[in-house]
C-alpha angles and dihedrals in degrees: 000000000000082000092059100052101039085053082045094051089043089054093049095049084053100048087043092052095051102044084057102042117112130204104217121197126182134193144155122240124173093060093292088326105113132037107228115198119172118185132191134193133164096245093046102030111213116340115174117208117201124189135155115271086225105093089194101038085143098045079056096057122115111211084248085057112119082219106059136106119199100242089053100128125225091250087055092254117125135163126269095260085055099039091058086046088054095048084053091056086054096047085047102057093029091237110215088008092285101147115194 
């Protein structure tokens, strides 16, 4: 009986760890300019996640910019108001060609 339900609780750690495994991939599009990672699971399918390599596009912005939004610190922090402003300046102007 033990037997039975040590081979049961096997079966059902590795049912459990498949059925949440991913496959990841990452690449790069735009000439280096974008980070492209694509993940797949049994329980989401396929999601693909896109993002600029750059980790301080902001701390790089010059005021004339068409992506800047005035509370970007020089260091490229900014508060959360002004990060989802940000991200709609980048939507706006599709940055890196990225149309949403």
């Amino acid at each position: 009986m033990k037997r039975i339900k040590a081979l049961l609780a096997l079966v059902a750690l590795i049912f459990v760890a498949h059925a949440v495994s991913a496959q990841v991939t990452v690449t790069t599009g735009n000439n280096g300019q974008t980070v492209i990672e694509t993940v797949t699971n049994l329980r989401y399918g396929t999601v693909t996640l896109t993002w600029p390599s750059d980790a301080n596009l902001a701390g790089e912005l010059r005021h004339d910019s068409p992506y800047w939004v005035p509370g970007i610190n020089p260091d490229g922090s900014m508060p959360l108001s002004v990060a989802n402003a940000f991200v709609n300046k980048l939507n706006e102007h599709a940055y890196l060609g990225i149309a949403t």
